[in-house]
VEXFI-519665 format. One record per residue: x, y, z of N, C-alpha, C, O in turn; residue in one letter. Coordinates in steps of 0.001 Angstrom, whole numbers, padded with zeros to 6 digits, always signed. Example, Ala and Ser with C-alpha at 12.3 -4.5 7.8 and 13.67 -1.06 7.14 Angstrom:
BEGIN
+013190-005690+007800+012300-004500+007800+013200-003300+007800+014236-003319+008465A
+012850-002250+007080+013670-001060+007140+012900+000030+007870+013409+001138+008039S
This chain:
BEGIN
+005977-008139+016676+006186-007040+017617+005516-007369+018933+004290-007448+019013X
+006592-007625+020312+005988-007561+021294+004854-006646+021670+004831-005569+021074X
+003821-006906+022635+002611-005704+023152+003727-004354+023692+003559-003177+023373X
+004890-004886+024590+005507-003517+024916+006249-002809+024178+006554-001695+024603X
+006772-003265+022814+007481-002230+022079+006418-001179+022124+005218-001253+022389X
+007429+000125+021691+006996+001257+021365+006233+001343+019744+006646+000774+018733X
+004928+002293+019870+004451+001916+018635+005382+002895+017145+005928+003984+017315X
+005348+002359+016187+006138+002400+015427+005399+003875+014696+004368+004455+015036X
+006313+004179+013644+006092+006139+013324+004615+005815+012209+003793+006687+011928X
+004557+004332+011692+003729+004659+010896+002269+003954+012055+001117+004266+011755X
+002422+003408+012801+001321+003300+013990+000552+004488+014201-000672+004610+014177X
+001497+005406+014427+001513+006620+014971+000274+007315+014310-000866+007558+014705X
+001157+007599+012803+000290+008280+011583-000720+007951+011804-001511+008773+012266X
-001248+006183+011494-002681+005364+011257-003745+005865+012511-004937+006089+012303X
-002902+006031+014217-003827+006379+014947-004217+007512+014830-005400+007746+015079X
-003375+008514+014432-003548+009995+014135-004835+010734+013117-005597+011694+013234X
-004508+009458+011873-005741+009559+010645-006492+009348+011461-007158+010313+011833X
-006713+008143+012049-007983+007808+012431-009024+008777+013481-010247+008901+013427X
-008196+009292+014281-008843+010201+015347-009140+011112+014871-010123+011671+015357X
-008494+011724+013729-009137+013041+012642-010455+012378+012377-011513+012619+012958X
-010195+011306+011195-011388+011152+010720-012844+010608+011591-014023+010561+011238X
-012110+010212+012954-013577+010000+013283-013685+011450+013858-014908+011518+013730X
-013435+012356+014257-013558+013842+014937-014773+014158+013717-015968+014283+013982X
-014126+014263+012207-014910+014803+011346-016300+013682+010533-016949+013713+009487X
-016232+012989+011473-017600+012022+011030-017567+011025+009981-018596+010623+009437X
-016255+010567+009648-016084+009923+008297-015882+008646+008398-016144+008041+007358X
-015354+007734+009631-015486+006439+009929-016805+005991+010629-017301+006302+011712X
-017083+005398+009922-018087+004386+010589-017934+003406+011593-016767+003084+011814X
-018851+002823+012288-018649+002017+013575-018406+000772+012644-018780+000564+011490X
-017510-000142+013686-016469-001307+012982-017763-002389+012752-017539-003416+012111X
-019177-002117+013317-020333-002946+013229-020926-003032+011454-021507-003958+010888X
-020490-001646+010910-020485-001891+009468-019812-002910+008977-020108-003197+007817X
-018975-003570+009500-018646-004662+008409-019285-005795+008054-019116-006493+007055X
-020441-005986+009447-021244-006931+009216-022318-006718+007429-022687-007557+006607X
-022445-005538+007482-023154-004914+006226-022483-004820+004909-023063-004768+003824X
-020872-004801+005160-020623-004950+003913-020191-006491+003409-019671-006701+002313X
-020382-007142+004025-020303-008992+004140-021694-009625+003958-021814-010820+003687X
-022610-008901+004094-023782-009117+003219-023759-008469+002230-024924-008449+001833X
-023157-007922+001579-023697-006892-000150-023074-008063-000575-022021-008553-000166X
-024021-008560-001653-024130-009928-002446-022911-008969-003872-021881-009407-004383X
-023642-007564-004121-022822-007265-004976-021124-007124-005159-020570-006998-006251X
-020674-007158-004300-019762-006858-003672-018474-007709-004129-017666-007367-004992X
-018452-009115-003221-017815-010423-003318-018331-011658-003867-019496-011981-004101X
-017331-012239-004016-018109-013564-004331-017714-014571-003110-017198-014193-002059X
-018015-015796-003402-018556-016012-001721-016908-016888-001666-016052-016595-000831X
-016755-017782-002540-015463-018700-002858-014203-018181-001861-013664-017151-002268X
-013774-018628-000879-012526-017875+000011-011751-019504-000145-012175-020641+000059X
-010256-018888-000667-009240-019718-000536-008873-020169+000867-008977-019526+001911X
-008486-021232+000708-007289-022184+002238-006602-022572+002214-006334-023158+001165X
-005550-022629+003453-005386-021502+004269-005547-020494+004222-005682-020150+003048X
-005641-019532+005041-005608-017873+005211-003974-017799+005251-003110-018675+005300X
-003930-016341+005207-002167-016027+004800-002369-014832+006386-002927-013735+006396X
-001561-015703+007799-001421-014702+008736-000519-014120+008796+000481-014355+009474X
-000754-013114+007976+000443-011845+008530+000022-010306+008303-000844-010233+007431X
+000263-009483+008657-000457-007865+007745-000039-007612+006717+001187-007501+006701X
-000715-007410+005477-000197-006744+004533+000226-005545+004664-000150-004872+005623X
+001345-004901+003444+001826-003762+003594+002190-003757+001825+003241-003118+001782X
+001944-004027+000843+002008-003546-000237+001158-005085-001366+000784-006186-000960X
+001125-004637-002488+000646-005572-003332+000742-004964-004750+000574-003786-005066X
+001070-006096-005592+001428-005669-007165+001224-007202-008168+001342-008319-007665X
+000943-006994-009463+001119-007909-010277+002313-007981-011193+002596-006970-011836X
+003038-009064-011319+004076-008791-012059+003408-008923-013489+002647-009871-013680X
+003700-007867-014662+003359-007329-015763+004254-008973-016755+003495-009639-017459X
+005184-009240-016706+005576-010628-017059+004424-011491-017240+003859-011508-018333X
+003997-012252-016217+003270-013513-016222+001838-013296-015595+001017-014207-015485X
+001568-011634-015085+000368-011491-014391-000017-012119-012859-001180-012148-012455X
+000910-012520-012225+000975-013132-011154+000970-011964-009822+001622-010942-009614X
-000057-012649-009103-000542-011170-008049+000750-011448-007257+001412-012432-007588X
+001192-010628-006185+002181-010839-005070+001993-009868-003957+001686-008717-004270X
+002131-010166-002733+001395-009864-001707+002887-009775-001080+003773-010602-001298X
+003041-008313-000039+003729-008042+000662+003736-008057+001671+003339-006940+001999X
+004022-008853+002891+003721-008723+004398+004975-008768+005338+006187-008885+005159X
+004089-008612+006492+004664-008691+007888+006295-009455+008334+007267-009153+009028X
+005728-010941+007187+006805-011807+007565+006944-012618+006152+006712-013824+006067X
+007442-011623+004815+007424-012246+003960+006605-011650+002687+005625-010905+002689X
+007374-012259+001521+006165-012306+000566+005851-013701-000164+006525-014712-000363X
+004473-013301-000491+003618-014152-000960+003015-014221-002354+002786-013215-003026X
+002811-015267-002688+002045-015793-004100+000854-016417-004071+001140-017159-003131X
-000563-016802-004417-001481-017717-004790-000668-019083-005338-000025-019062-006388X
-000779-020211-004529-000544-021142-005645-001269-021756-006663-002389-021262-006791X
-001061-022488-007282-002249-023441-008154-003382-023597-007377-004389-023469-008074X
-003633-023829-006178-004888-023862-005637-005434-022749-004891-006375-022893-004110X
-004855-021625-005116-005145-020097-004062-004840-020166-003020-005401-019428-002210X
-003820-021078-002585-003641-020410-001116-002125-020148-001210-001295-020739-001900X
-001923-018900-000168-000637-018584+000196+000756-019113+000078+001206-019714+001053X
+001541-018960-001049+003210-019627-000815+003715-018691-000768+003302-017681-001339X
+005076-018768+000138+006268-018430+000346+006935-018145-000847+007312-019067-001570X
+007125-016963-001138+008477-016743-002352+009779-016447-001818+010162-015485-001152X
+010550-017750-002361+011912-017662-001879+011817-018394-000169+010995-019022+000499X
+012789-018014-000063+012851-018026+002077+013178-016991+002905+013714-017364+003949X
+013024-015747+002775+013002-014717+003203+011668-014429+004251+010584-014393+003670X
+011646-014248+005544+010898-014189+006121+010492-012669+006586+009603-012335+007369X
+011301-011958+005954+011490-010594+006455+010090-009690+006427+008983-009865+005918X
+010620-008768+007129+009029-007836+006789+009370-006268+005654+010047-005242+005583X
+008551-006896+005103+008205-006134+003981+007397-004746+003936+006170-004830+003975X
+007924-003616+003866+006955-002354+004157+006692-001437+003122+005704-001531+002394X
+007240-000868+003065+007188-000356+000962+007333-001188+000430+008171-001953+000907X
+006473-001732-001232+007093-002867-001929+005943-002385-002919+004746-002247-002668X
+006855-002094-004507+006079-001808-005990+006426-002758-006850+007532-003279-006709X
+005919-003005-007472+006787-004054-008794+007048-002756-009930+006303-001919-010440X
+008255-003012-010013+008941-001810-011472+009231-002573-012751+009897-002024-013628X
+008898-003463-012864+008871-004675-014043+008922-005967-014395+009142-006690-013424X
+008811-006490-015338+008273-008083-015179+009658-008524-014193+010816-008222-014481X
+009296-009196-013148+010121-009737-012182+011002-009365-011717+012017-009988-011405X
+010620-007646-011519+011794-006578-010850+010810-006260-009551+009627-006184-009884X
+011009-006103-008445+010372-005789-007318+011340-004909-006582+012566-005017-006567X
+010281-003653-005725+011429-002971-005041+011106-002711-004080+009883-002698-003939X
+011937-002365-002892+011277-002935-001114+012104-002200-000071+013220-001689+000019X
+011051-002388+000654+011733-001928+002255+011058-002991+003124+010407-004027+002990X
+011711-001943+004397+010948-002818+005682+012308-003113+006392+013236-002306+006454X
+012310-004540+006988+013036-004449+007983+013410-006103+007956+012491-006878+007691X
+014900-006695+008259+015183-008103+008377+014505-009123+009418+013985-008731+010463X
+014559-010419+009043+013753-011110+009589+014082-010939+011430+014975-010155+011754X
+013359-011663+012476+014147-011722+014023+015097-012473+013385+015023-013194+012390X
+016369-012074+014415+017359-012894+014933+018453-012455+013274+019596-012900+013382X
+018241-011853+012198+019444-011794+011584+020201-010784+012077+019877-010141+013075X
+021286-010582+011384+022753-009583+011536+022543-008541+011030+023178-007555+011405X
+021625-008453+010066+021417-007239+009405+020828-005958+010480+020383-006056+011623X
+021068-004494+009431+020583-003341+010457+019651-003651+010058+019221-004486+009262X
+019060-002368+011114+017840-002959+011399+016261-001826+010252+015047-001796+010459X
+016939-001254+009372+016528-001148+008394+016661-001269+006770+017270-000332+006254X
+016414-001794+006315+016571-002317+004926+017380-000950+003934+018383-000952+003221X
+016158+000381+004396+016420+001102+003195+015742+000550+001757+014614+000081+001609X
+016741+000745+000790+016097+000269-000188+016486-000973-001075+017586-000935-001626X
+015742-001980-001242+016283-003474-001523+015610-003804-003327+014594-003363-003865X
+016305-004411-003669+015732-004662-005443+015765-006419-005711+016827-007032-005597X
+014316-007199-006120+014693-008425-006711+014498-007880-008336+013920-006935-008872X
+015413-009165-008839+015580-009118-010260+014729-010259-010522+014225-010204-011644X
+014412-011273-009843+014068-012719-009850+012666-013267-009532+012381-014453-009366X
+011815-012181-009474+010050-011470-008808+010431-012359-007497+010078-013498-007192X
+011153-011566-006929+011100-011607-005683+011771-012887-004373+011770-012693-003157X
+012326-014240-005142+013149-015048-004851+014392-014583-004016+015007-015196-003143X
+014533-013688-004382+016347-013163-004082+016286-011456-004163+015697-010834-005048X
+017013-010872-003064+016868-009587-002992+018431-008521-002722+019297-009030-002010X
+018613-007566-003116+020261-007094-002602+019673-005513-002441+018772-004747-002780X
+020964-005655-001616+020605-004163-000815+020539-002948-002123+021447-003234-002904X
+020086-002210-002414+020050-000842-003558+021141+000191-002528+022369+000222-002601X
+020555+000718-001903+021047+002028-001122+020829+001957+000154+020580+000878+000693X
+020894+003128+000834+020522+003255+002594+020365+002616+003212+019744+002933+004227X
+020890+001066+002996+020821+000389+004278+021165+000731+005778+022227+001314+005997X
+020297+000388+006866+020480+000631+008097+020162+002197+008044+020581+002895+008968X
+019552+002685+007166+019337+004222+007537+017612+004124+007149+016798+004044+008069X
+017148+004142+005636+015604+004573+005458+014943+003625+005896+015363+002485+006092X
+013896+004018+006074+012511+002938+006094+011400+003196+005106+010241+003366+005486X
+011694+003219+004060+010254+003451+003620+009058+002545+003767+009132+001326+003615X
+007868+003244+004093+006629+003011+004417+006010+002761+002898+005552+001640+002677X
+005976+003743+001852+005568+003596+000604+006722+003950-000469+007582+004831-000426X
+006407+002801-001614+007356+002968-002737+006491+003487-003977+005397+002953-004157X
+006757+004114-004514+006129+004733-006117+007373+004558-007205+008481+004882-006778X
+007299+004129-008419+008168+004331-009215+007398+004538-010533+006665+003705-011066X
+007684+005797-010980+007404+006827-012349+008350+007297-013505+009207+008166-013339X
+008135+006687-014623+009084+007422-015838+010518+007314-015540+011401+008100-015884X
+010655+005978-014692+012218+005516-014195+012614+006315-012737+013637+006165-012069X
+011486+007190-012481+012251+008023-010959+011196+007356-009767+009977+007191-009818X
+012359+006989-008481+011888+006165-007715+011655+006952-006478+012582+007413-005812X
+010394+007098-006184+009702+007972-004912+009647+007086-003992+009372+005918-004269X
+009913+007516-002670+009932+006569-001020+009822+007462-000213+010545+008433+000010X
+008354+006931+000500+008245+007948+001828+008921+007121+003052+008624+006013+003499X
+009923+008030+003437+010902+007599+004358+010446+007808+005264+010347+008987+005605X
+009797+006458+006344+008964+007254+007981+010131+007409+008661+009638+007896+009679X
+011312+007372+008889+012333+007696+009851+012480+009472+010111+012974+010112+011039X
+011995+009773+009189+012436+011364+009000+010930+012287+008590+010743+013477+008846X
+009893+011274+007836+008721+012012+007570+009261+012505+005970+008268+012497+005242X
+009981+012749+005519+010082+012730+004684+010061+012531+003196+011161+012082+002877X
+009153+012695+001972+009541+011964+000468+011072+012247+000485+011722+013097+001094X
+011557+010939-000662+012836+011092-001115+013002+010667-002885+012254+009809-003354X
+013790+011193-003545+013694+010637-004655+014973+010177-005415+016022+010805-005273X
+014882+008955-006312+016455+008583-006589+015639+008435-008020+014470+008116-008243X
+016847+008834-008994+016708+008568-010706+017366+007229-011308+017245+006992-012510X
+018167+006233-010330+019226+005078-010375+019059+004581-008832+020111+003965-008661X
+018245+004494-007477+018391+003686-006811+019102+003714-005743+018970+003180-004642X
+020134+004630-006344+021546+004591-005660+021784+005965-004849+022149+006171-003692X
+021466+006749-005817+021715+008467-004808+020136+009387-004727+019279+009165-005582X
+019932+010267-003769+018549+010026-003412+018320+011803-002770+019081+012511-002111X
+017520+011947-003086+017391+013579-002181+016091+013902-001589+015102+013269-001959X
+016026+014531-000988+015115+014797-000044+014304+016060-000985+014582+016853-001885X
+012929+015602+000011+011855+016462-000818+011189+016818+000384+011748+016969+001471X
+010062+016937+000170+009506+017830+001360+009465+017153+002312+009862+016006+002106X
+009043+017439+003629+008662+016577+004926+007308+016650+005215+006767+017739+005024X
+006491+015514+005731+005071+015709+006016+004793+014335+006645+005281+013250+006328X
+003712+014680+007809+003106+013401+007752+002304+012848+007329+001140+013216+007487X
+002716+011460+006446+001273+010934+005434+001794+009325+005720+002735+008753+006269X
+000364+008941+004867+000490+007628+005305+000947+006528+004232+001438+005400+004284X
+000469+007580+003057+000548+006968+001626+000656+008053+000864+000201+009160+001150X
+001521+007635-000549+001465+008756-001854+001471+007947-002984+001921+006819-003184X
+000779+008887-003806+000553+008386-004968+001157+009425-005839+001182+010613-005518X
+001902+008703-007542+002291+009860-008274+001569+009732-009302+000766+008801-009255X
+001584+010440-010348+000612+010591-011674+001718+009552-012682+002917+009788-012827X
+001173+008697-013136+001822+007789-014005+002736+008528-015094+003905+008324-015424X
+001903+009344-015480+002450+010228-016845+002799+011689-016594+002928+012372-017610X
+003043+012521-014959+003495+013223-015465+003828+013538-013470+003121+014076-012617X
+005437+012791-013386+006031+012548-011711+006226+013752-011123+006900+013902-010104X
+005650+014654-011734+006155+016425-010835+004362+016164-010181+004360+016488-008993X
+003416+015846-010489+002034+015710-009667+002249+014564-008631+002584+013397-008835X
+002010+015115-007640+001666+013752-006484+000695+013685-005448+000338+014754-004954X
+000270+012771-005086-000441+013293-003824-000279+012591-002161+000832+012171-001839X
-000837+012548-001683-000781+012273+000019-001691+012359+000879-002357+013394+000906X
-001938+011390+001730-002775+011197+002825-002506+011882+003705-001326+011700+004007X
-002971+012600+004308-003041+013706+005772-003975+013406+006693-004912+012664+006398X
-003846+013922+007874-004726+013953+008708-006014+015262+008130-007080+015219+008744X
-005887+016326+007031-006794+017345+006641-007149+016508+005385-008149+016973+004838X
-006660+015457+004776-007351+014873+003707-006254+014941+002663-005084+015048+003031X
-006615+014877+001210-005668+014706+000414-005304+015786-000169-006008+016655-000684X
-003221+015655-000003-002684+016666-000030-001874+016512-001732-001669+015452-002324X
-001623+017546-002088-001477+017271-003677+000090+018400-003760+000309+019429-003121X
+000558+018024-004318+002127+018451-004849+002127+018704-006483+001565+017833-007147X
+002670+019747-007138+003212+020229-008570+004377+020244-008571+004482+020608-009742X
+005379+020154-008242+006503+020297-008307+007689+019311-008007+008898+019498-007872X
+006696+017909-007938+007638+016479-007786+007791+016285-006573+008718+015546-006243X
+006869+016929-005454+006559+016431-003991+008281+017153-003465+009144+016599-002785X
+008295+018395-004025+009390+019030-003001+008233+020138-002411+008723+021196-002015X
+006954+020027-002323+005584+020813-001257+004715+020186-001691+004559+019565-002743X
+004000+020399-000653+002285+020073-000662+001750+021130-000254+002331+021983+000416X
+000232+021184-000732-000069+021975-000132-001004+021605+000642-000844+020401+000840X
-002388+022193+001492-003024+021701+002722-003543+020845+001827-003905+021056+000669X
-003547+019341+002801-005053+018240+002462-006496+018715+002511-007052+019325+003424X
-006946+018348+001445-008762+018554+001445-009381+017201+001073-008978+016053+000884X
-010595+017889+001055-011816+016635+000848-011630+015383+001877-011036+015510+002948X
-012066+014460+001540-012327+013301+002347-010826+012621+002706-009883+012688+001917X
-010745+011887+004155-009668+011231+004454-009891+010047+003881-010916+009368+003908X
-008347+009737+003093-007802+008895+002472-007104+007841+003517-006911+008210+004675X
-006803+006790+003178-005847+005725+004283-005026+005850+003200-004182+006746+003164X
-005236+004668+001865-004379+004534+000863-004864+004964-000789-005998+004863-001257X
-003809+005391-001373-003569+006110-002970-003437+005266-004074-003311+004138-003598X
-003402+005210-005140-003383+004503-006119-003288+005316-007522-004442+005704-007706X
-002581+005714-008474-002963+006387-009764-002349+005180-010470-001193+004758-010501X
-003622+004708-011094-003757+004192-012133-003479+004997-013666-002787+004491-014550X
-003962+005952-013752-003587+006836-014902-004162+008221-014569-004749+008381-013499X
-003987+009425-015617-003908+010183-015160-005378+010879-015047-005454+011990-014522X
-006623+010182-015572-007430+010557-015069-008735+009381-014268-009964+009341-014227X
-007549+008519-013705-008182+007017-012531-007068+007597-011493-005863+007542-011741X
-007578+008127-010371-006605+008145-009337-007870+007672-007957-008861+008197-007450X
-007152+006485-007807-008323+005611-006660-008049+005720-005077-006871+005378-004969X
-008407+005940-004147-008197+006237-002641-009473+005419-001932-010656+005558-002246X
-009032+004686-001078-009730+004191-000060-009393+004345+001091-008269+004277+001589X
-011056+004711+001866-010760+005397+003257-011027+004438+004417-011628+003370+004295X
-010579+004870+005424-011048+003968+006501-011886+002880+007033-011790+002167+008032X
-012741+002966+006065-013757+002310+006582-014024+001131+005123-014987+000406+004873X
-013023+001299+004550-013015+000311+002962-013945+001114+001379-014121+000724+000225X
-014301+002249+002079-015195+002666+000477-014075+003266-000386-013327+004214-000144X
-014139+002657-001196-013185+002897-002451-014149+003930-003842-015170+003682-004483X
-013003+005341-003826-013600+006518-004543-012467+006279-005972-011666+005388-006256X
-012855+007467-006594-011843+007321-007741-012254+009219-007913-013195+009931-007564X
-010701+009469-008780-010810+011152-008861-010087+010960-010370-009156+010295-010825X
-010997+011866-010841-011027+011789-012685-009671+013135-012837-008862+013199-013762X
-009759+014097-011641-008984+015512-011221-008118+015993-010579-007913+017169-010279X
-007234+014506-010201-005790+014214-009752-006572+014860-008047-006197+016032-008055X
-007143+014723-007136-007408+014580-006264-008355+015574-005654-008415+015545-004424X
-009174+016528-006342-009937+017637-006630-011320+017348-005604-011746+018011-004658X
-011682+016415-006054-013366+015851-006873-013268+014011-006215-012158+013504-006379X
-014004+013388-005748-014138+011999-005562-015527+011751-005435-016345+012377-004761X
-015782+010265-006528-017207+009432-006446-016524+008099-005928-015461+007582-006272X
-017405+007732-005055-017889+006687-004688-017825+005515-005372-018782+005376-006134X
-016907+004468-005377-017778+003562-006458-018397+002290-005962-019345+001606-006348X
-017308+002185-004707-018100+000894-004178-017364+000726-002417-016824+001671-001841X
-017477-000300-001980-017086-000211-000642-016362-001805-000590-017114-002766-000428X
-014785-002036-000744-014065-003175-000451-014513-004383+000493-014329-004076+001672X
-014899-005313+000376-014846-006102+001288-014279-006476+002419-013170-006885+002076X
-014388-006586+003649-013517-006969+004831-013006-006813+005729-012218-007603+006249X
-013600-004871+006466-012595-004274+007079-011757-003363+006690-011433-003339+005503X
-011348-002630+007400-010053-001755+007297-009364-002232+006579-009040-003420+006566X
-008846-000968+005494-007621-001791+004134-006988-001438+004855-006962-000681+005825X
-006091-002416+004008-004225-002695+004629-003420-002482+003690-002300-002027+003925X
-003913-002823+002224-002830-001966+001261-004071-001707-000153-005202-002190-000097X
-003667-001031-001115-004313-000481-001973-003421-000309-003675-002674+000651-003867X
-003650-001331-004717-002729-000849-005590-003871-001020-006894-004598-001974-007172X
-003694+000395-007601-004451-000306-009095-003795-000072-010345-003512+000977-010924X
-003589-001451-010678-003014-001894-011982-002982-001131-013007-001874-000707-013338X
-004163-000739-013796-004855+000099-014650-006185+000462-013811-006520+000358-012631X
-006826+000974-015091-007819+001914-014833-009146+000979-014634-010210+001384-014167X
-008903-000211-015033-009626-001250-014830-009401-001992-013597-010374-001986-012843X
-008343-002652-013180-007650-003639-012903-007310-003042-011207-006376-002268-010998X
-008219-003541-010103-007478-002832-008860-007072-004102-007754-007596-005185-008016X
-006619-004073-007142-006138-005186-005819-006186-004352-004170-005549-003328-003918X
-007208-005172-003066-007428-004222-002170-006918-005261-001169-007317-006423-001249X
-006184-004937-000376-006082-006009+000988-006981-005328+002255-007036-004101+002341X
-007551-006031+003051-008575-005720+003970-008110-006972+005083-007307-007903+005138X
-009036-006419+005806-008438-007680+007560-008713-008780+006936-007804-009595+007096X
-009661-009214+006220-010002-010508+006108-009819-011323+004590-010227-012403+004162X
-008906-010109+003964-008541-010845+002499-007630-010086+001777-006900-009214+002250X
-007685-010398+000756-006550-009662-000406-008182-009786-001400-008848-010821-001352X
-008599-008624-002204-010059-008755-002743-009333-008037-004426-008680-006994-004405X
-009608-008824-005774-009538-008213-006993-011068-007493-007706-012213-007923-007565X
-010782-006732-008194-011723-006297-009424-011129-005693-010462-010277-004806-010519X
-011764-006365-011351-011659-005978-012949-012189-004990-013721-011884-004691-014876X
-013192-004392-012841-014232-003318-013349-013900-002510-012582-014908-002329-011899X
-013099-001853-012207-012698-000176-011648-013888-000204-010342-014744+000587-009946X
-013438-001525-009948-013909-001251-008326-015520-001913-008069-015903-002387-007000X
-016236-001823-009179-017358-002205-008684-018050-003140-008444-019253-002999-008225X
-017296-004593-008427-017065-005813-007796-016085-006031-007655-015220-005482-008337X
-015698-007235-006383-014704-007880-006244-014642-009385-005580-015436-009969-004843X
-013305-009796-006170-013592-011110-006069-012581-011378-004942-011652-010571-004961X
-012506-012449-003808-011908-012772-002618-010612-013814-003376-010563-015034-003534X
-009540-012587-003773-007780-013681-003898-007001-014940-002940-006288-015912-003187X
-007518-014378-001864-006550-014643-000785-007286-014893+000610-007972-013877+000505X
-007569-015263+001453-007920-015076+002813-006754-014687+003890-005623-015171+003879X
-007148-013904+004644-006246-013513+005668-006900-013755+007151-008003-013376+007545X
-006014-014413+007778-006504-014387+009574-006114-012882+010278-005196-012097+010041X
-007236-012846+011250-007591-011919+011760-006323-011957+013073-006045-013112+013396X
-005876-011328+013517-004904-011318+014419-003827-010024+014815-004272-008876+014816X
-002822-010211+015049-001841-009012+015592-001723-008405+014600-001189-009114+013747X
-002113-006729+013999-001162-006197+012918-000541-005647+013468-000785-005290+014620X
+000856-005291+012606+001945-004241+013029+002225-003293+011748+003048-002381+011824X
């Protein structure tokens, strides 16, 4: 993205969170990161090479072979045999919603690489192949989703073109649910009428399959995660990663991500989480309270 394009709807949102949350005292100065790059507890020191330059925008393990996969800017990505960054497939495209829905099923948005024919929004795209090869699902040239959720076979997408959740039971036909601005949602693994959402008032929670929310509370969230139905993980601005035992009620603390401002947020199980930050893609195995450096990322343009 050139400096003069116009900034994009989910730009928008991110500056919007952010000016809330620093109004209400909840970001810290960006000089904290020097502090969390010393907590020995934290990381381990080992950083893969190359770095992978591009922004993340989603991350998942395929349940098949356990293989992490990283969604970005210009592409997705794998660890190779030696941890650094490969290319899956030749698709250079940018990737903006992206969940894995089963061993080597992936499902996506975002937008085609420069210079193809394609519109200029994806809508909603499906690999069968973890991610090698991709075909259009639905709405091409119309949605954008920003975030993908998929629950008990029903596929949730927050559509930033419209502000909107949408939901399809097959992929193919899709309806509209409430409108709001958020940045991220999360649904309850085991029971898709609970959901929740990032607001500028904090986290906003839905009963009825995200056709309402009601006002956001407690602490601002960036990104969501339900691991199960009583691990629902949110990390805020500033990388401290909470967990809510009360579908979004109640949040402790458990530890603070390595690296900067997250960039995407997904947890596996209740154990098992994956955090992308400016300066990495970071795992833990223990529900957050270490993590280990996957990936390195260069510091540079996000979009």
């Amino acid at each position: 993205m050139s400096p003069s394009s116009p900034p994009s709807r989910r730009q928008r949102t991110r500056a919007l969170l952010v000016a809330v949350s620093v109004a209400a005292g909840t970001v810290l100065l960006a000089a904290c990161g020097q502090d969390i790059a010393a907590d020995g507890a934290a990381a381990q020191a080992k950083e893969p090479q190359p770095a992978l330059h591009s922004h993340i925008h989603g991350l998942g393990i395929d349940p098949g072979d356990g293989r992490l996969y990283v969604a970005t800017h210009e592409g997705l990505y794998t660890p190779d045999g030696k941890g650094s960054p490969q290319l899956v497939g030749d698709s250079r495209d940018d990737f903006m919603g992206f969940t894995v829905a089963g061993a080597k099923t992936f499902l996506a948005s975002g937008h085609p690489a420069p210079g193809s024919d394609q519109p200029g929004n994806h809508g909603l795209i499906k690999s069968t192949d973890a991610g090698k090869s991709w075909k259009a699902a639905s709405l091409q040239g119309e949605a954008d989703f920003h975030a993908l959720e998929q629950s008990k076979g029903v596929i949730y997408g927050y559509d930033s073109t419209g502000g909107v959740l949408r939901v399809s039971k097959d992929g193919a036909t899709w309806q509209d649910r409430a409108r709001l601005q958020a940045l991220d949602f999360a649904v309850n693994p085991t029971d898709p009428s609970r959901l929740v959402a990032t607001t500028t008032e904090g986290v906003a929670r839905s009963t009825d399959a995200g056709a309402s929310f009601g006002r956001g509370q407690g602490p601002g969230m960036e990104f969501l995660s339900w691991a199960s139905p009583h691990s629902l993980f949110g990390v805020d601005f500033t990388g401290a990663l909470s967990v809510s035992s009360d579908g979004g009620t109640n949040w402790t603390k458990t530890a603070v991500v390595p690296g900067g401002q997250p960039q995407a947020l997904t947890a596996v199980d209740e154990q098992h989480i994956l955090a992308a930050t400016q300066d990495g893609v970071y795992e833990s195995r223990d529900a957050g309270k270490t993590f280990t450096k996957r990936l390195s990322v260069a510091s540079g343009d996000h979009h």
